[in-house]
C-alpha positions as a LaTeX table, in Angstrom:
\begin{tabular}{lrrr}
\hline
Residue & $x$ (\AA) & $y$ (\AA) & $z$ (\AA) \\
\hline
Unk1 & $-74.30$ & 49.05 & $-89.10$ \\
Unk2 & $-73.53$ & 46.06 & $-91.26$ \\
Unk3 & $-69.44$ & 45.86 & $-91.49$ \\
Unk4 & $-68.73$ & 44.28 & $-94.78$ \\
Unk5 & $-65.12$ & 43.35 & $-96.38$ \\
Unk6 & $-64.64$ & 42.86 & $-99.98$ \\
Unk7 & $-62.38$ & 41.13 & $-101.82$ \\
Unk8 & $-62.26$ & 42.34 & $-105.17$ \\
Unk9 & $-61.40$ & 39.30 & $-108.35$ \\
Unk10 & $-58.89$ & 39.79 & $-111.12$ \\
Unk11 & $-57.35$ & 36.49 & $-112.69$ \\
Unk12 & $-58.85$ & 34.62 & $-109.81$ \\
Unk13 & $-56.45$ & 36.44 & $-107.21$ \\
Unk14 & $-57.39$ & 38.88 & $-104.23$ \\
Unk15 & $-56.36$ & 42.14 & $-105.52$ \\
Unk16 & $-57.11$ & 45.79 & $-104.98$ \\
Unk17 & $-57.20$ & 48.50 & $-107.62$ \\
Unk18 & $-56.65$ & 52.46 & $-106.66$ \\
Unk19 & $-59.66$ & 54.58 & $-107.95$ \\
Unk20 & $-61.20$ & 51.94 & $-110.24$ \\
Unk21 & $-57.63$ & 52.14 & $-112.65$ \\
Unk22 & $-56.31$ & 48.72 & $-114.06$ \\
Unk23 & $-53.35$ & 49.62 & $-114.31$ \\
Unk24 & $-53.08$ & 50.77 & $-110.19$ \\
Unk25 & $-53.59$ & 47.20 & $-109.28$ \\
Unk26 & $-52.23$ & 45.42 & $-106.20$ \\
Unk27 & $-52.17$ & 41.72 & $-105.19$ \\
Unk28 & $-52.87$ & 41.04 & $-101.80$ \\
Unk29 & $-53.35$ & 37.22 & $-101.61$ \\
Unk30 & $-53.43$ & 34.25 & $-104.82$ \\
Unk31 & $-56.23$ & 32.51 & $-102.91$ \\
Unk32 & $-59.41$ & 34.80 & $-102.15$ \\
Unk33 & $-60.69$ & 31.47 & $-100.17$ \\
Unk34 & $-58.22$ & 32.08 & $-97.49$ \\
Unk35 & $-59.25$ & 35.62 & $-97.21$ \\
Unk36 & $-62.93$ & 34.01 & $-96.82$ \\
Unk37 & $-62.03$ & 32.01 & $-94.15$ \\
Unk38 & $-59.99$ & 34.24 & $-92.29$ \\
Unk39 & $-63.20$ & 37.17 & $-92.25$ \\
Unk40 & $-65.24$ & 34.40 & $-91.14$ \\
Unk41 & $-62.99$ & 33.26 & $-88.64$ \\
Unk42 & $-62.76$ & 36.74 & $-87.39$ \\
Unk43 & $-66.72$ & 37.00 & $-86.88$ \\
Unk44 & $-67.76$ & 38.16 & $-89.87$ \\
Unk45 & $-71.13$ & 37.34 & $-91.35$ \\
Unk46 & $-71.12$ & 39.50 & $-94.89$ \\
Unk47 & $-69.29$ & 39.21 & $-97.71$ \\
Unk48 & $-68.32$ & 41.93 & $-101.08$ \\
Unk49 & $-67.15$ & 39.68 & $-103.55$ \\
Unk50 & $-66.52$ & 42.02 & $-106.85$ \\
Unk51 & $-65.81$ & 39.94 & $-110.18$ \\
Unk52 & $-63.30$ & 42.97 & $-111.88$ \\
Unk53 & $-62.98$ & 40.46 & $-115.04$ \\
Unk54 & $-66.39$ & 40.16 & $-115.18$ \\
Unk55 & $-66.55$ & 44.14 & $-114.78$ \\
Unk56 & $-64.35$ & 44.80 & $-117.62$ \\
Unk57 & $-65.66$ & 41.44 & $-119.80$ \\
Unk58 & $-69.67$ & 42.30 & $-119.42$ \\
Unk59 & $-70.22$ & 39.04 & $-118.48$ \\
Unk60 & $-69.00$ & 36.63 & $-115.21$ \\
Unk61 & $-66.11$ & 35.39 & $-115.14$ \\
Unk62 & $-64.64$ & 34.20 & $-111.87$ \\
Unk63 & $-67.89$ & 32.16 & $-110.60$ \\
Unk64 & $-65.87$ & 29.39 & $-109.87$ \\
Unk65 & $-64.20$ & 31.39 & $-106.76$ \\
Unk66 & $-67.78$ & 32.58 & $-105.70$ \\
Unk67 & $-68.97$ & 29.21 & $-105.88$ \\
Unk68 & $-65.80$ & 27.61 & $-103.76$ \\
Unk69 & $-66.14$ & 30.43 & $-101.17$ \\
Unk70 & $-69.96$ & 29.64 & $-100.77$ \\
Unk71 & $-69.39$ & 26.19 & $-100.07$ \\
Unk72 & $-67.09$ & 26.20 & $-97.94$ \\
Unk73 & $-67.77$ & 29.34 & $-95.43$ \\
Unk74 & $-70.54$ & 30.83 & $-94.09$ \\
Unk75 & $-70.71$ & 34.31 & $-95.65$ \\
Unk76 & $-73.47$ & 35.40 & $-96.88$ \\
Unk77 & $-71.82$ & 36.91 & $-100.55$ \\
Unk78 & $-72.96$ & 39.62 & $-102.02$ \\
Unk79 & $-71.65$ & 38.83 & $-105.94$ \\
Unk80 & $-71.38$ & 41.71 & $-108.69$ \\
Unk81 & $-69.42$ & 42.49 & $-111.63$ \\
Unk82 & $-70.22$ & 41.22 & $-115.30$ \\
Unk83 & $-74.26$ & 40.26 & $-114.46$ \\
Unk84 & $-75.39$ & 41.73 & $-117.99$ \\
Unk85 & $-77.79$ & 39.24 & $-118.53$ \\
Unk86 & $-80.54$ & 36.83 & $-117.24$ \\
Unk87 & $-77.79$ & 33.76 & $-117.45$ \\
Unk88 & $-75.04$ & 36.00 & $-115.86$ \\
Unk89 & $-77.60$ & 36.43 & $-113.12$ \\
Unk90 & $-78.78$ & 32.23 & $-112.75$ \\
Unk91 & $-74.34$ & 31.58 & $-112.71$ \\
Unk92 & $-74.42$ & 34.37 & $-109.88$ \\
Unk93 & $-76.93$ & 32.46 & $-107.72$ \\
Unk94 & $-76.53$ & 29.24 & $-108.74$ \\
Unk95 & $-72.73$ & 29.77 & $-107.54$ \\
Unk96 & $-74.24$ & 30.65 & $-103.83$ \\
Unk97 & $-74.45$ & 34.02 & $-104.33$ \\
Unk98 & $-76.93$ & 35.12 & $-101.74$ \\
Unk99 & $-77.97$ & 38.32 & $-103.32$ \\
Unk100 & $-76.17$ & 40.10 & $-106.20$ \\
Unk101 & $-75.41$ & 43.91 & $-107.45$ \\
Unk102 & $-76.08$ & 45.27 & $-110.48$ \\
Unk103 & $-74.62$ & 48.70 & $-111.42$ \\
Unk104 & $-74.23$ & 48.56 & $-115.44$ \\
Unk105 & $-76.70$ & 46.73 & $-115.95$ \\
Unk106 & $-79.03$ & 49.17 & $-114.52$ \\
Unk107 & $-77.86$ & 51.76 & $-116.53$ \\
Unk108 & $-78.12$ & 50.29 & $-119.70$ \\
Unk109 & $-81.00$ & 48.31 & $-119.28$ \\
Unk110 & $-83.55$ & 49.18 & $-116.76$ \\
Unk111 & $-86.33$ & 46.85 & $-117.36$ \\
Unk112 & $-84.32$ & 43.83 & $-117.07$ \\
Unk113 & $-82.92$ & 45.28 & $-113.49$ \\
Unk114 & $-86.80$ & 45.91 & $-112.94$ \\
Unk115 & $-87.66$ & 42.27 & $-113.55$ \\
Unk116 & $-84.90$ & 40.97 & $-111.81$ \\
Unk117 & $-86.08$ & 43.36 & $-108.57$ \\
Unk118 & $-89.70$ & 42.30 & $-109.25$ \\
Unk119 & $-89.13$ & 38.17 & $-109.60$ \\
Unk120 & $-86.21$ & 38.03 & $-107.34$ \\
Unk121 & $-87.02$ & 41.13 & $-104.54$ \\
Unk122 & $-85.77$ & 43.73 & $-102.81$ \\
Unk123 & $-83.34$ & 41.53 & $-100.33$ \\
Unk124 & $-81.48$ & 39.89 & $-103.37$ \\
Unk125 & $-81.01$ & 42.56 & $-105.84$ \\
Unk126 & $-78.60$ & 45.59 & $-104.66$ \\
Unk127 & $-78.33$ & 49.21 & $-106.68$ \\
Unk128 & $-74.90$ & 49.74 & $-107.51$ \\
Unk129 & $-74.51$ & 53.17 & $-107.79$ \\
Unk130 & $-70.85$ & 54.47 & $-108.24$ \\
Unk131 & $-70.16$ & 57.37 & $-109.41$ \\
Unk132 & $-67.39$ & 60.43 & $-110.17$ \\
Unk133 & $-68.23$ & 64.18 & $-110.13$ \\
Unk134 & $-71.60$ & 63.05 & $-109.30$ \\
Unk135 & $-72.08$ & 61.63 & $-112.74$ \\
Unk136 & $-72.82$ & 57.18 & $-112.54$ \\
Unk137 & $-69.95$ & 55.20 & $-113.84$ \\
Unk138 & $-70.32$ & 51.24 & $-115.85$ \\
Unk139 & $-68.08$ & 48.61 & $-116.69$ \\
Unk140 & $-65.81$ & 48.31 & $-113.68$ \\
Unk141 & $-65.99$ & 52.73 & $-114.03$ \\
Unk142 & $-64.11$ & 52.45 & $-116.80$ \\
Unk143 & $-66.96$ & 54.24 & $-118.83$ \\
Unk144 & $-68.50$ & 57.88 & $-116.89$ \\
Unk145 & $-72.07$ & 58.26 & $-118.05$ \\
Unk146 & $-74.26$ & 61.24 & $-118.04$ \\
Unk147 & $-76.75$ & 60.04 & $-115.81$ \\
Unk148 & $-76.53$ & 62.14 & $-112.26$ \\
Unk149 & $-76.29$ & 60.23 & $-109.19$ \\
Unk150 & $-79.18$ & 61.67 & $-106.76$ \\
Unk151 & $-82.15$ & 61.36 & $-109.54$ \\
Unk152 & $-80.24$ & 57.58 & $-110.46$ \\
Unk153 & $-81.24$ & 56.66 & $-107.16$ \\
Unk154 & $-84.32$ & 58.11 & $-106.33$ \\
Unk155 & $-85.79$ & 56.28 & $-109.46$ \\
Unk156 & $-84.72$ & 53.00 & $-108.36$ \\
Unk157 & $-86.07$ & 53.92 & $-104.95$ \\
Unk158 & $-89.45$ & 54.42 & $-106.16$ \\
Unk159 & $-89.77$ & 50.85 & $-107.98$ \\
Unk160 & $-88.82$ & 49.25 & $-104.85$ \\
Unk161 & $-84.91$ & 49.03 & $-104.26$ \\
Unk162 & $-84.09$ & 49.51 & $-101.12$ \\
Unk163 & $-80.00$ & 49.09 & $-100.99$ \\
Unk164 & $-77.75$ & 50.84 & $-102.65$ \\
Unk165 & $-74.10$ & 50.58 & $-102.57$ \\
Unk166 & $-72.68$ & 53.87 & $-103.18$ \\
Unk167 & $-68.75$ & 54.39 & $-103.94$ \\
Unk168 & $-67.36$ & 58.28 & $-104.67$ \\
Unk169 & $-64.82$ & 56.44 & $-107.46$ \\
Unk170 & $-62.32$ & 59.29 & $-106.42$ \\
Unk171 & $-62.18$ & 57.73 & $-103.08$ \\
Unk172 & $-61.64$ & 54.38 & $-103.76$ \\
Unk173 & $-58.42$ & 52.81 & $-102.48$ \\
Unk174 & $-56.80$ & 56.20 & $-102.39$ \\
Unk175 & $-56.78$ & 55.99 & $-98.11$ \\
Unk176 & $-58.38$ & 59.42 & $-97.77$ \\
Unk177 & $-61.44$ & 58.78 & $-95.68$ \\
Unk178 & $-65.55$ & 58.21 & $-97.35$ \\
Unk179 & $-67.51$ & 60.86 & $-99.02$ \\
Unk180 & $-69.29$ & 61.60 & $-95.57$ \\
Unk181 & $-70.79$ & 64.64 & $-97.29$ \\
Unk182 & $-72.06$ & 62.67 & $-100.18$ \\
Unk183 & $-73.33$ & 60.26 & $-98.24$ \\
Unk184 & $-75.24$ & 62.38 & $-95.66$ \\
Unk185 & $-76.92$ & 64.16 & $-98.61$ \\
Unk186 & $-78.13$ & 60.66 & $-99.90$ \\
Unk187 & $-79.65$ & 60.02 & $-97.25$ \\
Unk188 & $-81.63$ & 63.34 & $-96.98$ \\
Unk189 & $-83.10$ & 63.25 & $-100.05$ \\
Unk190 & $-83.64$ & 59.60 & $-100.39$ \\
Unk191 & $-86.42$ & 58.56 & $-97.90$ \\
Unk192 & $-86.14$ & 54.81 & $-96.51$ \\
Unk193 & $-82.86$ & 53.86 & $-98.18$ \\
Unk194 & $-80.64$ & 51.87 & $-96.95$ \\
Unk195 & $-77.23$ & 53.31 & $-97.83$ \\
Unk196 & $-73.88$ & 50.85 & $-98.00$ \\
Unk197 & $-70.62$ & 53.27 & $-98.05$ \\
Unk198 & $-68.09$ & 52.15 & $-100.35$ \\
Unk199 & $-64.29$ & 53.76 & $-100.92$ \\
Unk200 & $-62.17$ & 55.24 & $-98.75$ \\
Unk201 & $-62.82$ & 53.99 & $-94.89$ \\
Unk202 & $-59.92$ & 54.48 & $-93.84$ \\
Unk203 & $-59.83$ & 54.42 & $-89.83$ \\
Unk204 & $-62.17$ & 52.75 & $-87.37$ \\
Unk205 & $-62.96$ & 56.38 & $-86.70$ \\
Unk206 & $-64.39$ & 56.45 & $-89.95$ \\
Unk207 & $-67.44$ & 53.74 & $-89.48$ \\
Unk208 & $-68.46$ & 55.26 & $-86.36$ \\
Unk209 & $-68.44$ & 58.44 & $-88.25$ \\
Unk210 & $-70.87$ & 56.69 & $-91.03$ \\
Unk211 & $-72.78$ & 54.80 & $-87.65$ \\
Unk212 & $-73.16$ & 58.11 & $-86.29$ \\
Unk213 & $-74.84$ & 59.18 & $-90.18$ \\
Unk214 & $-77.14$ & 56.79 & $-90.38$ \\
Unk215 & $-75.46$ & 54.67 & $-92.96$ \\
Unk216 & $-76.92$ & 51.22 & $-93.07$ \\
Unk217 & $-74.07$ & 49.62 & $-94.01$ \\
Unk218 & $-69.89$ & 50.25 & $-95.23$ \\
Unk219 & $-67.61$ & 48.28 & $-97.33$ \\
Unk220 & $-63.66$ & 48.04 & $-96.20$ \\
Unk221 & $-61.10$ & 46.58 & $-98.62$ \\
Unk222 & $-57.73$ & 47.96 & $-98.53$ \\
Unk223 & $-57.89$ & 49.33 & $-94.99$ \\
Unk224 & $-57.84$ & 45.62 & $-93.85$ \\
Unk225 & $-55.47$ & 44.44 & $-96.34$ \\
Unk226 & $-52.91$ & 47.31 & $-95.10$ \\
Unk227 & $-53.75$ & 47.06 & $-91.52$ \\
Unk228 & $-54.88$ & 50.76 & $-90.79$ \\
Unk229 & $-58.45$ & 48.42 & $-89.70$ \\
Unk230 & $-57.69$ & 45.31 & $-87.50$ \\
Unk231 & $-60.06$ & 42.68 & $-87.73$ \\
Unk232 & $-60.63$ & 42.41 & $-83.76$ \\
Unk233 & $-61.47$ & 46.14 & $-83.93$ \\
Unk234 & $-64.47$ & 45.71 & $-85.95$ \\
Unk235 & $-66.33$ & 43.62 & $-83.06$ \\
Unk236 & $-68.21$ & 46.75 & $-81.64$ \\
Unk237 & $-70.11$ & 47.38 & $-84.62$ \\
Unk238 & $-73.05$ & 44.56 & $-84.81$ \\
Unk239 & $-73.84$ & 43.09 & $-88.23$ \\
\hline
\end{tabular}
C-alpha cells in the first residue's frame, strides 16, 4: 500500500483545515518545502500536494510552491485544487506535477475530465471523489452536490479511471479513524479500482487496517503533523 503525506496550501503556508471548514484552519509550518524535504528524507517517494486557494478560487493558485518542491526533491506530486480548465491543467504539469486530481472539475464538466483522461491517461489523471452523507462535494467541499458517491465512481470507472482518492469529508482532520466501512463497500462494488483513503488515519493501526482491506493506497496529514504517526513507523508499509 502506497503511504502518501499531504501537505495541504493556503497563502503559500503548510496548513491543515478540520472537516474541509476555513475557518478550522491550523498552520503547521510557513515553508511547505521543508515539509518536502523532510518526507523525502524520511523515505518517502509520494507526495499530496492540495492547492486550498486554488480550491476555493477555481483556478491555481500556489503553483509556484509545486513547482519549487518539484525541483528540488524527489517526490513524485500528486497536484489538485483549482484545475478548472485546460491552462489550470498545462500550470499543474508544467510546475512538475507528476499526475494531477480533479474532483470539481469532474463534476461540472465531464467531457473535459474525459479528454484530459483520454490525451493524458489513466496514470496522470486521479478521480477525486469526496464526499458527505454519501452525496460528492466541489470547490474545496465548500459546495455538497446531489450527485451520489458509488454511481460517481463507477461511471468514471467505466471510461477508464482507475484511481480514485476518496475522503468521507466528516472524517477529515477530526482524528477519529477512516471510513473503513465506506471504503470496503467501494471496493466491492467497484471492480479493478484502485482506492486511495483520505481523512481520518489516525494510528499506524489504521493503515494496516486499510492494508488488510485492500486499499491501494492512504493519505496522512494531520496524524504526522501531531505526531500520533511517526515518520520511522511508516517504513513497513512498501510504496
Amino acid at each position: 500500500m502506497e503511504i502518501i503525506p499531504a501537505i495541504d496550501l493556503i497563502g503559500g503556508k503548510c496548513v491543515r483545515l478540520t472537516q474541509g471548514d476555513f475557518n478550522r484552519q491550523k498552520t503547521y509550518h510557513e515553508d511547505p518545502l521543508e515539509v518536502a524535504k523532510m518526507f523525502e528524507g524520511s523515505g518517502i517517494t509520494r507526495l499530496h500536494l492540495v492547492d486550498l486557494d486554488g480550491a476555493r478560487e477555481k483556478h491555481v493558485v500556489n503553483h509556484k510552491v509545486l513547482e519549487n518542491i518539484a525541483r528540488k526533491t524527489r517526490l513524485i506530486v500528486d497536484f489538485g485544487g483549482g484545475i478548472q480548465s485546460d491552462e489550470d491543467l498545462k500550470i499543474a504539469f508544467s510546475s512538475g506535477a507528476a499526475m494531477i486530481t480533479g474532483g470539481s472539475i469532474a463534476i461540472r464538466n465531464r467531457a473535459l475530465f474525459l479528454h484530459w483522461l483520454a490525451e493524458y491517461g489513466p496514470d496522470k489523471i486521479i478521480l477525486g471523489a469526496d464526499a458527505k452523507d454519501g452525496k460528492v462535494a466541489v470547490s474545496g467541499w465548500q459546495d455538497l452536490t446531489e450527485v451520489a458517491l458509488l454511481p460517481f465512481i463507477q461511471s468514471y470507472l467505466k471510461e477508464g479511471v482507475q484511481y480514485v482518492i476518496c475522503t468521507d469529508i466528516a472524517k477529515d482532520g477530526a482524528m477519529s479513524g477512516p471510513s473503513f466501512e465506506l471504503y470496503k463497500h467501494l471496493i466491492a462494488e467497484c471492480e479493478g479500482l484502485k482506492l486511495i483513503a483520505s481523512g481520518g488515519i489516525t494510528h499506524i493501526e489504521d493503515l494496516e487496517k486499510l492494508r488488510e482491506n485492500g486499499l491501494h493506497g492512504a493519505i496522512i496529514g494531520k496524524a504526522i503533523y501531531e505526531g500520533s504517526i511517526n515518520l520511522p513507523d511508516l517504513h513497513r508499509f512498501s510504496n
